[in-house]
N, C-alpha and C positions, 0 to 999 in steps of 0.2 A: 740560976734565977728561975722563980716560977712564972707561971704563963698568967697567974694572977698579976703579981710582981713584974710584970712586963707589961700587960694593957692598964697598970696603974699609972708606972710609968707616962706611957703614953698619954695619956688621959691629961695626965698631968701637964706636960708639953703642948699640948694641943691648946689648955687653956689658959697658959703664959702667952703663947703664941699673940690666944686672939686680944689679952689685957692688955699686951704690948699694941697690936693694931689701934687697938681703942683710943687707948692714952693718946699712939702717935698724931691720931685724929684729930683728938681734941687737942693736943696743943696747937695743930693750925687749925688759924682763925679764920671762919670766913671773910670771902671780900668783905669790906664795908662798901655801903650805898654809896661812898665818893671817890673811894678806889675805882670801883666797877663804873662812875660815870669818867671818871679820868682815863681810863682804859679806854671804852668805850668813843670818847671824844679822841683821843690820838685815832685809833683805830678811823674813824669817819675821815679822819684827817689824812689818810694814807696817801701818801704821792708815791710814784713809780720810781724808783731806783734805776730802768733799766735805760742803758743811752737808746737815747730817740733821736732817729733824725727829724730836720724839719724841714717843713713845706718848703722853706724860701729854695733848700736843695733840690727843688726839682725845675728843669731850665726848661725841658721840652716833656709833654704829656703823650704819650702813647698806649699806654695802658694803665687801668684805673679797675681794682677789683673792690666788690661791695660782699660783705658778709652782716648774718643778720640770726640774731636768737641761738648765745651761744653760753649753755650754762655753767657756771664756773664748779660745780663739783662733776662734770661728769668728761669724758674722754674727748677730746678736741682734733680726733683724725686727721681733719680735712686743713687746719693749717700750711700741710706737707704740699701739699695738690696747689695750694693759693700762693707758695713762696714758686713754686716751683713755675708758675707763670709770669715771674718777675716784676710783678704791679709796680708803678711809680708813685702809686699811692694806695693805699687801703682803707676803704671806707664803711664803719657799722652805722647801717641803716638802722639801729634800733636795737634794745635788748643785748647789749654789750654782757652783761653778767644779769641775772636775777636779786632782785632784795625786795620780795612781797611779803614770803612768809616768815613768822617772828625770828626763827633760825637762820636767816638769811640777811637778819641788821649787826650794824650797821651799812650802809651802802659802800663805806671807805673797802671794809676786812674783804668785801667780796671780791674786789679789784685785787688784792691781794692776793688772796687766791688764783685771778685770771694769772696775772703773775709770775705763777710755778708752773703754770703750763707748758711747760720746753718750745714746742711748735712754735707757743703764739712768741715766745721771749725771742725766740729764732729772727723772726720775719719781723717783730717790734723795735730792731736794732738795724734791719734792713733797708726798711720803707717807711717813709711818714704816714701816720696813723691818722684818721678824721672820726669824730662820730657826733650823733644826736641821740637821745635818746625816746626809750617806747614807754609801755606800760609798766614793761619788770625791771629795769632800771630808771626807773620814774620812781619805785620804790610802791606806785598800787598797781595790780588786774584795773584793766580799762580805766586806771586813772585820770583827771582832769581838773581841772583847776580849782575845783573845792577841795583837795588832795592837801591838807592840813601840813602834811608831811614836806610840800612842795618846797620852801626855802630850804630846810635842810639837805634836800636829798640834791638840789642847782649846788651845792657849794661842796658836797662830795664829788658831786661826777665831773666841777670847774677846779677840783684841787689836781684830780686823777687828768682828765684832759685838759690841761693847765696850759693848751694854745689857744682853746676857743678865747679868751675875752680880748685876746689881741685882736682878732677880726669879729666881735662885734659892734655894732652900734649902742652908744653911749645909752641909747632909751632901753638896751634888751634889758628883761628882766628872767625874761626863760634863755634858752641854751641857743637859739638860733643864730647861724654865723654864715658869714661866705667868703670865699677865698676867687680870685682867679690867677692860673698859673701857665705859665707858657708864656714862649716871645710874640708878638703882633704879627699877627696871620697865621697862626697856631695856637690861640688864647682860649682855654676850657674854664669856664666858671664852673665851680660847686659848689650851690647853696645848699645849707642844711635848713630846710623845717621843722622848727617846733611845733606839734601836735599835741601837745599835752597840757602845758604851765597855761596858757591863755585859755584854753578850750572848755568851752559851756558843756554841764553837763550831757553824758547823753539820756535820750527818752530809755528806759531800760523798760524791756516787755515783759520783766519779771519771769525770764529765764535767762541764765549766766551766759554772760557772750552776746547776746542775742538783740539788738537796737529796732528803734521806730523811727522815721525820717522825721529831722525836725526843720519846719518849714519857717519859722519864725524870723524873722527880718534882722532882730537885734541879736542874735545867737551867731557863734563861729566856730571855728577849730581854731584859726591862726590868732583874732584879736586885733584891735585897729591898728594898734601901732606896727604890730609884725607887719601886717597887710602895707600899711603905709612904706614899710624898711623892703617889704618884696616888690616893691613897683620900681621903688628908682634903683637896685639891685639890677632888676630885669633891664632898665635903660643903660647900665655900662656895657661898655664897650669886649665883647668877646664872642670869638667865631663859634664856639659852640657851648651849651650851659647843660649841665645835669644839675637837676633837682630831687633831694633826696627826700622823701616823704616817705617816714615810716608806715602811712597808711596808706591804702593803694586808691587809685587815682581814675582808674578806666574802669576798672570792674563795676558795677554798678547793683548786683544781684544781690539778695538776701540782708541779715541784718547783723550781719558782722562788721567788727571798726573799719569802715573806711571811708573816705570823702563824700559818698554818693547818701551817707548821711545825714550828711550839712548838702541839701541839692545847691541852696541860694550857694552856698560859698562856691560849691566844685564849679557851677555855673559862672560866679565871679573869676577864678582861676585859670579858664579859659578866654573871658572879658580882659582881662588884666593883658595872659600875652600876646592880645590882639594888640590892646591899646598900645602897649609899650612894644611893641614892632617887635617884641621878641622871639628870631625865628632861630632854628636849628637845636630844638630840645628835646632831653630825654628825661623823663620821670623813674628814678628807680626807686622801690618799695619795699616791705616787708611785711611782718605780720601774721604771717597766713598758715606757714607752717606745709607750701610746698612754692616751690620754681613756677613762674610763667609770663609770659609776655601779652600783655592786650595794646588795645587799639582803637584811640577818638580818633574821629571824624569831626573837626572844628569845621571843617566846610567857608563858606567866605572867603576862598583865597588862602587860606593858611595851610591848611592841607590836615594831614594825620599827627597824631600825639601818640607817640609808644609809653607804654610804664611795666619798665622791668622788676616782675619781682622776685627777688632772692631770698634762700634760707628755708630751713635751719640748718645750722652747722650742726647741732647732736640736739637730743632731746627725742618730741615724737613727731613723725610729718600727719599732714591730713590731705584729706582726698582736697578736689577741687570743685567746688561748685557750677553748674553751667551756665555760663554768661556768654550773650554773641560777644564783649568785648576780645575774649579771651582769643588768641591765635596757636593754633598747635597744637599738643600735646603739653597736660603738666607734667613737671618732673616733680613725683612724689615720693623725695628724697632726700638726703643732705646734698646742699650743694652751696656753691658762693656764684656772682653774676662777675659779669667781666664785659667792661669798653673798651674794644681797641680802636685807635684812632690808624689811617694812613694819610698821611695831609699829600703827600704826591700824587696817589690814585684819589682822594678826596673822597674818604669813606669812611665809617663808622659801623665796628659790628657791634652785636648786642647779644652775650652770649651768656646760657646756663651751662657751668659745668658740673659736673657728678661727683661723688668719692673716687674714683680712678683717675680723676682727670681728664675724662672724654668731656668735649664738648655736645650736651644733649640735646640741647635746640640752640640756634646762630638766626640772626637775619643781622643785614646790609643794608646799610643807611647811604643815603651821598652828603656829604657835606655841605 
């Protein structure tokens, strides 16, 4: 054979090859517009496959770990470090998966994804699971209640955490719920905070991230009716209450999402757990994109308000801002928050741990 006769050959095969690819192309048919919405609607629809325990299985509370901003395409380390401190429950403060950017809808496939995570499937079968959600599983950056998106994205993240509507009130229309667990004289309430679904927009100073205090009387985070479901919450009966608020609560510095935002509300917040004699609370947070612990000074007899905040589990940390709220050092780093309860010594710690598992900052509470 000649070496003509050979790269003719060839020549030849080469361009069967790609006739064949072509053809096989064109005989499949793109989606159609109602296959891809049919897809797309299972997909939002996604519920969880994996056994879960539940709440009602937890008799006595002694440890309660909060994880916060934990993206469903990227490495999940830190599950290993959070099973391994045996939580009686697990709670995300917010940002359970991301669905902002168009690759990342619908809100259902994302959960799907948390899913194949091994760790998290591990510890999902473990321990009963809580959460609310933040911005990125809200489905916008700094979303809020003109958030268009808002019915759809409540009825993916109530298909995927398919306990909250048993523990809310009949008026919720956003994701806010509360539970209290433990026998009498060891009773832990956990409310969860909706911060989003009600929440008047924020003043935006026209850079990304970045808020201006709105002082406005008719404006809120939470919205009447929540507000109304947090008072007589706060009036049942239980020896200690964690509230979980995605957005932090004691910090007060600069113009990033948190309470100190809305002043009238934060100011209301502290009014409320006078009025309703609600003592023995901790605020844990998120959001921020490092570890820390602050500290009001309610004054009047009530004493101090801690607001623990956790996370992120991966993604990026950011430094910390200086606020006198602030006590410590921050850890700017992954990590998850942890409550251990001792009802015999009558204590409560409140602690950041690390990727290794070290605890990095601790303080002690009395009950």
């Amino acid at each position: 054979m000649t070496v003509t006769s050979f790269s003719a050959r060839v020549s030849l095969l080469a361009l069967t090859t790609i006739l064949a690819t072509s053809c096989a192309e064109k005989s499949q048919a793109p989606e159609s517009l109602t296959l891809k919405m049919m897809r797309m609607q299972a997909e939002n629809n996604y519920q969880s496959e994996i056994p879960q325990k539940d709440l009602k299985s937890v008799k006595k509370v002694q440890r309660v770990a909060f994880v916060c901003c934990a993206h469903q395409d990227q490495e999940q380390n830190l599950w290993q470090q959070v099973s391994a401190k045996n939580p009686d429950v697990v709670v995300f403060t917010g940002n359970s998966v991301s669905a902002v950017r168009y690759d990342e809808k619908p809100l259902g496939a994302q959960y799907k994804k948390l899913d194949q995570i091994e760790g998290y499937r591990q510890l999902r079968g473990k321990a009963p699971f809580m959460a609310v959600w933040d911005g990125l599983d809200f489905g916008l950056r700094h979303g809020d209640s003109g958030f268009e998106g808002k019915y759809e994205s409540r009825e993916s993240f109530l298909n995927y955490w398919n306990y909250i509507p048993k523990l809310q009130p009949r008026s919720a229309k956003g994701v806010e719920h509360s539970v209290i667990l433990g026998a009498p004289g060891q009773r832990v309430q956990i409310i969860m905070l909706d911060t989003r679904f009600y929440a008047t927009p924020w003043l935006d100073t026209g850079v990304d991230g970045v808020f201006k205090k709105n002082w406005n009387r008719s404006d809120s985070l939470l919205g009447t009716g929540q507000w109304n479901w947090l008072e007589n919450e706060l009036r049942k009966e239980a020896e200690y209450r964690v509230i979980v608020s995605p957005l932090q609560m004691a910090a007060n510095t600069g113009g990033q999402e948190r309470w100190g935002l809305f002043p009238l509300d934060r100011q209301k917040f502290f009014d409320t757990l006078r009025a309703t004699n609600a003592r023995k609370v901790v605020i844990v947070s998120g959001n921020r994109g490092f570890g820390s612990v602050g500290k009001v000074d309610l004054l009047e007899g009530y004493g101090p308000l801690y607001d623990l905040t956790v996370g992120p589990m991966n993604g990026e940390t950011s430094p910390r801002e200086k606020d006198f709220h602030y006590m410590g050092s921050a850890l700017e780093a992954f990590n998850f928050g942890l409550l251990e309860w001792d009802w015999k010594a009558k204590t409560v710690h409140l602690k950041l741990v690390d990727e290794s598992g070290k605890t990095a900052q601790e303080m002690k509470l009395s009950l």
